[in-house]
TORSEBA-562111 format. One record per residue (C-alpha): residue number from 0; residue in one letter; x, y, z. Coordinates in Angstrom, 3 decimals. Example, Ala and Ser with C-alpha at 12.3 -4.5 7.8 and 13.67 -1.06 7.14 Angstrom:
# residues 2
+-----+------+----------+----------+----------+
!  nr ! rest !       xx !       yy !       zz !
+-----+------+----------+----------+----------+
!   0 !    a !   12.300 !   -4.500 !    7.800 !
!   1 !    s !   13.670 !   -1.060 !    7.140 !
+-----+------+----------+----------+----------+
***
This chain:
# residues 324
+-----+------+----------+----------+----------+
!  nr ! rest !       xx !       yy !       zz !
+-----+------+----------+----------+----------+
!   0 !    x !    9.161 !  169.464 !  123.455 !
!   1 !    x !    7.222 !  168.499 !  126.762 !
!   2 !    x !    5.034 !  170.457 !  129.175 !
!   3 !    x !    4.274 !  169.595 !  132.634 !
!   4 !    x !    0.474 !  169.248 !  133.330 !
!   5 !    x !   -1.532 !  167.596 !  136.323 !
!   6 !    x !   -4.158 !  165.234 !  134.153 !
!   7 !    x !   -6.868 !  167.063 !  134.889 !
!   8 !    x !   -5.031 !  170.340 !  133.573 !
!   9 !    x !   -4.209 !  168.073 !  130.724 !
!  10 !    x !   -7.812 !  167.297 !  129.937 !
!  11 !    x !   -8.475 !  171.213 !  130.129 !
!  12 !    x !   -5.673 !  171.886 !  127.895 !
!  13 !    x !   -6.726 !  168.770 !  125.219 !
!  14 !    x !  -10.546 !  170.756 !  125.642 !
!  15 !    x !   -9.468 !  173.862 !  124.876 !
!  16 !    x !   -7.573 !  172.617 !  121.586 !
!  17 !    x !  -10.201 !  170.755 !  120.541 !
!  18 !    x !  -12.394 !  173.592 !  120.023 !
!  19 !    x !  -10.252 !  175.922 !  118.898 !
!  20 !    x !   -9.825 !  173.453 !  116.167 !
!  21 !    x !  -13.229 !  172.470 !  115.425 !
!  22 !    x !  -16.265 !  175.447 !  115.932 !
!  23 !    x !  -18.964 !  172.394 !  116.334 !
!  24 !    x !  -16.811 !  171.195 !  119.526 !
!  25 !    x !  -19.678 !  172.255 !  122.565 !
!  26 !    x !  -19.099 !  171.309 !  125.903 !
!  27 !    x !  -22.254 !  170.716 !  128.060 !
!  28 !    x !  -23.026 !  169.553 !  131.820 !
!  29 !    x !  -23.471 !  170.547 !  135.748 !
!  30 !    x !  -21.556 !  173.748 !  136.756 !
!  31 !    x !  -18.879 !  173.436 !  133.754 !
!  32 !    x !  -19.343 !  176.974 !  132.494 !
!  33 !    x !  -19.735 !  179.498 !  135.175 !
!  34 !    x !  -18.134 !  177.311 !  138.045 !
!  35 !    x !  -15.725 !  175.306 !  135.864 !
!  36 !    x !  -16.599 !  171.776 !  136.779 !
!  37 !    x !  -16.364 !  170.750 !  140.412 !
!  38 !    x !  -12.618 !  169.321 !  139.545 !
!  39 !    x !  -12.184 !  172.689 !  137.822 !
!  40 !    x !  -11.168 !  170.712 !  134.582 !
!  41 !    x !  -13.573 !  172.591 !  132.201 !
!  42 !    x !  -12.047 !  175.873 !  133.881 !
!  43 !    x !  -11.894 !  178.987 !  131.632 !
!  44 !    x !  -13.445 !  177.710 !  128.917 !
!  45 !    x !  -16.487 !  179.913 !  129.322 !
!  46 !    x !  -14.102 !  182.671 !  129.165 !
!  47 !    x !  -12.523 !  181.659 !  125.368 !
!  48 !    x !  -15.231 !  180.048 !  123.693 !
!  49 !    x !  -18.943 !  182.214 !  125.354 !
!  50 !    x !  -22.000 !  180.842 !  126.354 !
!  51 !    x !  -23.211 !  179.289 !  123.131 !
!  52 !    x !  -20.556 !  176.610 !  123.278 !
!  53 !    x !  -20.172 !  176.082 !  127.183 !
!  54 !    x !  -23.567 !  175.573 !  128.516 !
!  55 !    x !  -24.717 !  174.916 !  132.244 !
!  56 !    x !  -27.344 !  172.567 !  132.094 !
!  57 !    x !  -30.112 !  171.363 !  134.724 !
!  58 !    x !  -29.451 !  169.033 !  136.733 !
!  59 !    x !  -30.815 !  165.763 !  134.517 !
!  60 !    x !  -28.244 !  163.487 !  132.953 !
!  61 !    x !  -31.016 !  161.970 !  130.777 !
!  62 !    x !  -31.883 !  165.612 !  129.650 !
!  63 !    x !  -27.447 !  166.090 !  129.099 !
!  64 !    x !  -27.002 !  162.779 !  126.834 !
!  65 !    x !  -30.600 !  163.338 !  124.851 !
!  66 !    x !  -29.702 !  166.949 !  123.952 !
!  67 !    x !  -26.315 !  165.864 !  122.635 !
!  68 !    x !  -28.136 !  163.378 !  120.686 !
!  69 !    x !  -29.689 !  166.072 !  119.146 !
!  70 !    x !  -27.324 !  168.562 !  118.820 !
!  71 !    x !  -24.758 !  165.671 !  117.266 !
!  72 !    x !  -27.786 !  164.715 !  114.814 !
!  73 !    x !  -27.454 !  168.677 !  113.594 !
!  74 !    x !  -23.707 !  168.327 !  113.058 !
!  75 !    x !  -22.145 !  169.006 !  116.334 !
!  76 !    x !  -19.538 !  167.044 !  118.563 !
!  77 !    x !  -20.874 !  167.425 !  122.049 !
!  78 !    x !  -18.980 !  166.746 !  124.994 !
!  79 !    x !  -21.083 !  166.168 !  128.162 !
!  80 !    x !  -19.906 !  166.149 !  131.620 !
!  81 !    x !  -21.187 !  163.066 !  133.982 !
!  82 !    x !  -20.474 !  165.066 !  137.313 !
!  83 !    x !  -19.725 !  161.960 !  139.270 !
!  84 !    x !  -19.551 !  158.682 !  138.363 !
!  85 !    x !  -22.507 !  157.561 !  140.040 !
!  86 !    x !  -24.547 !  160.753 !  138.315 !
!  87 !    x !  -24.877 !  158.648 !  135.216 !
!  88 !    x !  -27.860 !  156.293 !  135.584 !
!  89 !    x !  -30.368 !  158.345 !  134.861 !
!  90 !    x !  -28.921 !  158.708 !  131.936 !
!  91 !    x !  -28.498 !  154.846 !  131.418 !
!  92 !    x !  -31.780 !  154.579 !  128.993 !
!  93 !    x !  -30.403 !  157.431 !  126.269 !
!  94 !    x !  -26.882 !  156.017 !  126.430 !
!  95 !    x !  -27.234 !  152.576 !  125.667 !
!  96 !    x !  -30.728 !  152.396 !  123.691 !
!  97 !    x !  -30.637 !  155.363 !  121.914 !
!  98 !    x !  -26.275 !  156.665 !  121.374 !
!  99 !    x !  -25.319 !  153.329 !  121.193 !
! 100 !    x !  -27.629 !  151.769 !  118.194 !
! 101 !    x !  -28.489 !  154.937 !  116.290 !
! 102 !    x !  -25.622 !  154.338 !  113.576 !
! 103 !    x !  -26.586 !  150.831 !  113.628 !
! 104 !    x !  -30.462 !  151.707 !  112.946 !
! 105 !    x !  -29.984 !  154.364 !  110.092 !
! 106 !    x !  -27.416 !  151.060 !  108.707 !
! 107 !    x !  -24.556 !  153.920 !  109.147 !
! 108 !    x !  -26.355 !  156.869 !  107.578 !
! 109 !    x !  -26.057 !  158.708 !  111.018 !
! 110 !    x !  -23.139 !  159.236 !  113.300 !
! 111 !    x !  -23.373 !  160.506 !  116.225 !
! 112 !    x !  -19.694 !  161.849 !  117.360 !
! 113 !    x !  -20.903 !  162.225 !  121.451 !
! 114 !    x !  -17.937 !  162.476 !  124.087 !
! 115 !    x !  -19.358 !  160.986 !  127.877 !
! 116 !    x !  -16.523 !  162.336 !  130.564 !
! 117 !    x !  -16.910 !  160.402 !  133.407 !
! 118 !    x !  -14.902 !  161.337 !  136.663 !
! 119 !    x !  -14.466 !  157.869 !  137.883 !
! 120 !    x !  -13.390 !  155.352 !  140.503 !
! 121 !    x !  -12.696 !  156.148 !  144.276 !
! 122 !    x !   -9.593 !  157.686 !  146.558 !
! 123 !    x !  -11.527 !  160.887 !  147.128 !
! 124 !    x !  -13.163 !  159.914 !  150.755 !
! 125 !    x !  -16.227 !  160.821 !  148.805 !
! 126 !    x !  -19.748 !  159.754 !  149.635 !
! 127 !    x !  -21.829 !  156.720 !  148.422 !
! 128 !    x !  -22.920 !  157.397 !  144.176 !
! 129 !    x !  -19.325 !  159.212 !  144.067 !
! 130 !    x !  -16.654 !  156.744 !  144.133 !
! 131 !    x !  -18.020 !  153.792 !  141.365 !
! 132 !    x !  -16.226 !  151.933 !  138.553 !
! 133 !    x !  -19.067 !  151.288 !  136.335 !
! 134 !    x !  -17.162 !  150.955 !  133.115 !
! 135 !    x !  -18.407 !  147.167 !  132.269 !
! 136 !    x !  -21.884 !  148.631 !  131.742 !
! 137 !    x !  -20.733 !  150.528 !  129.036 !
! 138 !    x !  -18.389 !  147.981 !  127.697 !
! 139 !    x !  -20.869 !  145.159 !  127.501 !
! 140 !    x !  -22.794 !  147.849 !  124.918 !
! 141 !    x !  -22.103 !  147.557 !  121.611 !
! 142 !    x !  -21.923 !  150.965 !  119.530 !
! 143 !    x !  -19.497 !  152.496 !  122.609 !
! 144 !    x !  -16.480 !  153.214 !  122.632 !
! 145 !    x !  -14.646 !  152.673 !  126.084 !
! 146 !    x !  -11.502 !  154.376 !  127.026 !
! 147 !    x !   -9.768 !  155.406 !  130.331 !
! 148 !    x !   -6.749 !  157.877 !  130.609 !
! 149 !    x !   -4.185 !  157.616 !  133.424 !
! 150 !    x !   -1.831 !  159.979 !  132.355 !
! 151 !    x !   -1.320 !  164.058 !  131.731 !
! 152 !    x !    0.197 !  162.873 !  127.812 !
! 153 !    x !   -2.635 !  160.154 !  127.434 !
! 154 !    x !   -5.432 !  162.818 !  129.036 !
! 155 !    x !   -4.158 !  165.499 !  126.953 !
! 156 !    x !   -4.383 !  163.288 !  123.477 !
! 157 !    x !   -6.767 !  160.843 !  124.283 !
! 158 !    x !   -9.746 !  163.852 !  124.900 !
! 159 !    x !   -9.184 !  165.341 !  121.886 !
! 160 !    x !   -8.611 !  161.889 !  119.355 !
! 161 !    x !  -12.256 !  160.701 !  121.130 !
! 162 !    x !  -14.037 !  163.739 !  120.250 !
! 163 !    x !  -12.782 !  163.564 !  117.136 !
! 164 !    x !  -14.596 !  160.015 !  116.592 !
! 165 !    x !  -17.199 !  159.297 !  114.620 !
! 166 !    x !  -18.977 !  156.597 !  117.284 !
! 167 !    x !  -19.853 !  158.151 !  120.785 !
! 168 !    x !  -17.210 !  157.606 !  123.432 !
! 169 !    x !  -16.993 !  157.116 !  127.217 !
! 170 !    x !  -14.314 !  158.496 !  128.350 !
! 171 !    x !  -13.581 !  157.412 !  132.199 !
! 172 !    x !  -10.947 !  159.615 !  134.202 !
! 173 !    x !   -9.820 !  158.589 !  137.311 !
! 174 !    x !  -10.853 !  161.273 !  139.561 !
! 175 !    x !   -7.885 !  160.402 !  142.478 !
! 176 !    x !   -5.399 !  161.012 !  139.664 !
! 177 !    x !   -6.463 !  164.577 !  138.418 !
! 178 !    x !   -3.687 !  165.971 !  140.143 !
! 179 !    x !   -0.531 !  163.426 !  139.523 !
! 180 !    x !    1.863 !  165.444 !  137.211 !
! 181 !    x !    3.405 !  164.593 !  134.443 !
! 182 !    x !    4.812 !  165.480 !  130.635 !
! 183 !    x !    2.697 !  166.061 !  127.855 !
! 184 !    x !    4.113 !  165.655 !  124.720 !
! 185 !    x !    3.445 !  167.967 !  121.315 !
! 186 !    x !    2.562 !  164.617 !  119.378 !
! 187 !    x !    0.285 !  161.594 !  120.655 !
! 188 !    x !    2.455 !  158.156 !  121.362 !
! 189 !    x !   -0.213 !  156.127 !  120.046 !
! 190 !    x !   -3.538 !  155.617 !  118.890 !
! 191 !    x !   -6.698 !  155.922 !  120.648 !
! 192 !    x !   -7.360 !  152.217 !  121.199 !
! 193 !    x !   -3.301 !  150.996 !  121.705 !
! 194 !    x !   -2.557 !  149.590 !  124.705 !
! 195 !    x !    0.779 !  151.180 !  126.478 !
! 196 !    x !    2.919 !  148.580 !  127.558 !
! 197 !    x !    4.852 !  150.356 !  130.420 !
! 198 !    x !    7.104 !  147.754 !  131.646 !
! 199 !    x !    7.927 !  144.831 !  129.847 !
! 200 !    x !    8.514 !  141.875 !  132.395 !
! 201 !    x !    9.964 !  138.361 !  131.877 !
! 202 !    x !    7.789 !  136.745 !  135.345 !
! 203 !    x !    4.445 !  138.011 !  135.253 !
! 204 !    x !    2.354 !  141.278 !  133.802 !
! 205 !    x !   -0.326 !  143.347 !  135.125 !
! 206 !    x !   -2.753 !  144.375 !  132.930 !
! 207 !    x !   -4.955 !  147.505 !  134.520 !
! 208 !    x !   -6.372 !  151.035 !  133.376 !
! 209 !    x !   -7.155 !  154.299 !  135.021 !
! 210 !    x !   -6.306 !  154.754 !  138.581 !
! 211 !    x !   -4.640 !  151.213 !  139.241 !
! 212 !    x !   -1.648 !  152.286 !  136.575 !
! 213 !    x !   -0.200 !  153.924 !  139.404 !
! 214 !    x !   -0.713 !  151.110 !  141.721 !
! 215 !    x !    0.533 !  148.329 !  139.729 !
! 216 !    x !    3.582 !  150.612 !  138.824 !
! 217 !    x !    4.212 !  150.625 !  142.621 !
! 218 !    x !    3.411 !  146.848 !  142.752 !
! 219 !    x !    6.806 !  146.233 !  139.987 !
! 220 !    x !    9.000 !  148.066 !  141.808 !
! 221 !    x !    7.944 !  146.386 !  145.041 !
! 222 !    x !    8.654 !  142.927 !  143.144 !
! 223 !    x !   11.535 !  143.947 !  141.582 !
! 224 !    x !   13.235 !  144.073 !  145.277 !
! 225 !    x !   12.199 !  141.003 !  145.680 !
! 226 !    x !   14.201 !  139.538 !  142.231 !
! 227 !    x !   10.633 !  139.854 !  139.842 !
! 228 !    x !   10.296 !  141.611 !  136.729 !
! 229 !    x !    6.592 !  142.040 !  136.453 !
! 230 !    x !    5.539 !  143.997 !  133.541 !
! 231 !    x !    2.158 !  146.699 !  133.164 !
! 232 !    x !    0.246 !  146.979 !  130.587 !
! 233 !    x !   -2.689 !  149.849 !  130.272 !
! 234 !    x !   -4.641 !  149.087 !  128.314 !
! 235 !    x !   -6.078 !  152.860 !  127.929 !
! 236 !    x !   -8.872 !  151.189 !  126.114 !
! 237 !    x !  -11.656 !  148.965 !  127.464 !
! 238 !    x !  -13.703 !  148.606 !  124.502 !
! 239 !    x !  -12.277 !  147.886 !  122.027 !
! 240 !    x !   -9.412 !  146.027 !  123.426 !
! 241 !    x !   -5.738 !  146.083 !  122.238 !
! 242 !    x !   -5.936 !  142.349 !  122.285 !
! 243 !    x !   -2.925 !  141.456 !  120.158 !
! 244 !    x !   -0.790 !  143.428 !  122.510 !
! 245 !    x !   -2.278 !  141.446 !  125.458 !
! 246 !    x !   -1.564 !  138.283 !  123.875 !
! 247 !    x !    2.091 !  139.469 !  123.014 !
! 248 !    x !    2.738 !  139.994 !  126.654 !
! 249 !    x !    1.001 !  136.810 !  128.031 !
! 250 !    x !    3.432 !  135.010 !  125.879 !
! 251 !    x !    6.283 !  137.131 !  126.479 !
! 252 !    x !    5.826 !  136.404 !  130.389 !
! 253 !    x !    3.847 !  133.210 !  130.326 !
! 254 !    x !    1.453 !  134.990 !  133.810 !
! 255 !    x !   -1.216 !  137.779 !  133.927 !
! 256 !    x !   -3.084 !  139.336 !  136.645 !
! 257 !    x !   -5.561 !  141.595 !  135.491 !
! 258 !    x !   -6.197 !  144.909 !  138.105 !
! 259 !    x !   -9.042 !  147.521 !  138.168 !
! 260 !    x !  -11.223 !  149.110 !  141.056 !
! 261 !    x !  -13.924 !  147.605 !  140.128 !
! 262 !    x !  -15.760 !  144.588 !  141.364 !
! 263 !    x !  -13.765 !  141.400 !  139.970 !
! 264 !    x !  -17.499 !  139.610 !  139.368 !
! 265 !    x !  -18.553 !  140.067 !  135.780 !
! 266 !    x !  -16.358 !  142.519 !  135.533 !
! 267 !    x !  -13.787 !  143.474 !  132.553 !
! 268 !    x !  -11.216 !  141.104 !  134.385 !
! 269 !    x !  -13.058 !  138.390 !  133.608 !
! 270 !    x !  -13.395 !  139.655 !  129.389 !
! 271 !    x !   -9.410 !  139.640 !  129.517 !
! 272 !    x !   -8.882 !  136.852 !  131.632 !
! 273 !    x !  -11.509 !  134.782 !  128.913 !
! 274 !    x !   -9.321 !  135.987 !  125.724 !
! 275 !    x !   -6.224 !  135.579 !  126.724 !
! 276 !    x !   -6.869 !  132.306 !  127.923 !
! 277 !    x !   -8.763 !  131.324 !  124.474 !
! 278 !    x !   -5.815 !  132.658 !  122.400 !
! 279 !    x !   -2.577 !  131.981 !  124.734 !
! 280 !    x !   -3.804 !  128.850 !  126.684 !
! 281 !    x !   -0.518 !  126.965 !  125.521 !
! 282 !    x !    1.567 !  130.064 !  126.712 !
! 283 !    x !    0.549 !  130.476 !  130.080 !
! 284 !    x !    2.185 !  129.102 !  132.915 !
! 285 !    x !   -0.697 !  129.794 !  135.412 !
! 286 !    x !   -4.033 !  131.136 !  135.373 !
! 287 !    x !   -4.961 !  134.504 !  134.558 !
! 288 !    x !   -6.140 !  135.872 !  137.787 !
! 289 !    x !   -7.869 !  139.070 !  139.203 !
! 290 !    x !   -7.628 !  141.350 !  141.639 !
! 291 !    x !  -10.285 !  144.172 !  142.308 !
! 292 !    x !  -12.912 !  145.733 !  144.857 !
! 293 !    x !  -15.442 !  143.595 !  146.873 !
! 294 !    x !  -18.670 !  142.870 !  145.416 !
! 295 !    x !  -20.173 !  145.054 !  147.847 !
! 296 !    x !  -21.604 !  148.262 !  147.335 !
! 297 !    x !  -19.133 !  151.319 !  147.911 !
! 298 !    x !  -18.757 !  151.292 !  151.566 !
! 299 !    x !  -18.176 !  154.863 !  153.362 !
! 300 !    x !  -14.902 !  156.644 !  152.879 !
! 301 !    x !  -13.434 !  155.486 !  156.034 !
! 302 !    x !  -13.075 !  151.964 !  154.712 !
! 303 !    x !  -12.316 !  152.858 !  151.131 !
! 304 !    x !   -8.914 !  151.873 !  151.542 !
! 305 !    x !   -9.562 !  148.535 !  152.828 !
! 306 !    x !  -12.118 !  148.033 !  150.055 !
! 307 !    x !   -9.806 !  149.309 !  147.077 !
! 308 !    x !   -7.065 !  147.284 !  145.623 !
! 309 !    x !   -3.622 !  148.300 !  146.829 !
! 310 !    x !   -0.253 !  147.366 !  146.532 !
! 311 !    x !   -0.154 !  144.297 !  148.783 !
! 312 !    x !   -3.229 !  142.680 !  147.336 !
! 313 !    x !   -1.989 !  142.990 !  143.804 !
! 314 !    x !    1.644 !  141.370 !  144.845 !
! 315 !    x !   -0.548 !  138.671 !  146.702 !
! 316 !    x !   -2.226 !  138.117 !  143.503 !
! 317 !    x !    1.499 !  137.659 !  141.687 !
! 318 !    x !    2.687 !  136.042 !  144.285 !
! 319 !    x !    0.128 !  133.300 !  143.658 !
! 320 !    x !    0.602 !  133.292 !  140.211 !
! 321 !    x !    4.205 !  132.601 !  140.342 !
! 322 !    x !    3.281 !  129.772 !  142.811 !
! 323 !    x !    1.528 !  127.768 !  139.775 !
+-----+------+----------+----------+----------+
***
């Protein structure tokens, strides 16, 4: 049985499951109870669940992340909303010195099961601190978890297997997506950290996550007009990454171009590009390139579409590779 949901319905939905399953499932953050998030995705559940579990906080991120700390030390499974991307830096010092290495420091005695949404990426013709892609911070941290949904069935699934981990989680939604519609199923396809190979392709693959799904979906059909099967992969998770299926693709079709909004430099293009190169060198018929924003800071929403990658910069990008 399926359900239509937009993704950021779907996230609501996988919210409202998750603590109806689980009584130490608390949702925290800016204007999520009262107001309902400023996407509306933590809508009604002030209404179900009362004040005690939905909780409008100050606005502090630090003050967000080291309360869930605390509250996950005490046997709860917080789930904090990051407002906007951007919001999170102040928050940077409890995330990665103290949620990342406290498991590590009581040598696995203490989990901390801590769920970071992060409305993510651009599309929104927001302002500057609204529109980032900061997910190789996070990534480069060991103790996170990474993972980015791009669909209603993944958002649905994916929010409810993450706050069901043991290890804190970032969990990145691409804000320009929350209202693409789409099925969501009863049962999850896969596992949290499974890559979804959507299209399998015999010339090239793109490999992406988040908000460029959609665009390299677009960028396959454009190149199958033109005679080219190019496959996507999404990898749904950044950290860990599915990296047997991205080997099994680079050398099923022997190209790769990695796509993301972030900036390409020292970004998680590179990480991908690096392993599959290490482990399919012999495979690949050209190198694995990348295609992503300028290393710039996020310019005003009037050039946001010039500074994003779209469809004709990732077919460049394939383009190029099938030139090798």
């Amino acid at each position: 049985m399926t359900t239509p949901h937009s993704l950021g319905a779907a996230i609501n939905a996988g919210l409202h499951a998750a603590m109806a399953h689980d009584e130490k499932v608390v949702v925290m953050g800016q204007d999520i109870a009262t107001l309902g998030g400023v996407f509306r995705v933590t809508d009604g559940l002030l209404a179900k669940f009362g004040r005690e579990r939905v909780v409008d906080t100050p606005l502090a991120e630090s003050g967000i992340v080291g309360t869930a700390i605390g509250l996950a030390l005490r046997g709860y499974r917080p789930v904090c909303e990051i407002q906007f991307d951007g919001f999170v830096y102040p928050a940077f010092d409890q995330i990665v010195s103290q949620l990342a290495k406290m498991r590590a420091r009581s040598q696995g005695r203490l989990t901390l099961p801590v769920v970071i949404r992060i409305p993510a990426g651009g599309g929104i013709g927001a302002v500057e601190h609204h529109s980032e892609s900061n997910e190789a911070y996070f990534a480069h941290t060991a103790g996170l978890r990474v993972v980015s949904c791009s669909s209603p069935d993944d958002a649905f699934h994916m929010i409810q297997q993450a706050i069901a981990c043991d290890d804190p989680v970032i969990f990145y939604e691409p804000k320009r997506r929350y209202w693409d519609k789409g099925d969501v199923y009863d049962a999850p396809a896969r596992s949290l950290h499974e890559a979804a190979v959507l299209r399998e392709g015999a010339d090239c693959t793109l490999v992406t996550h988040g908000p460029t799904v959609a665009t390299a979906l677009a960028a396959s059909d454009a190149a199958l007009e033109d005679g080219f099967e190019v496959g996507v992969v999404d990898l749904r998770s950044i950290s860990p990454l599915d990296l047997p299926t991205l080997r099994k693709v680079a050398a099923t079709s022997h190209r790769v171009v990695v796509v993301h909004e972030a900036s390409t430099l020292f970004g998680i293009g590179a990480e991908i590009a690096a392993s599959i190169t290490e482990d399919c060198f012999y495979d690949l018929e050209a190198p694995v390139l990348r295609v992503g924003a300028y290393n710039l800071p996020y310019p005003p929403a009037q050039l946001e579409s010039e500074f994003l990658p779209d469809v004709d910069r990732v077919l460049e990008a394939v383009e190029s590779s099938l030139r090798f």
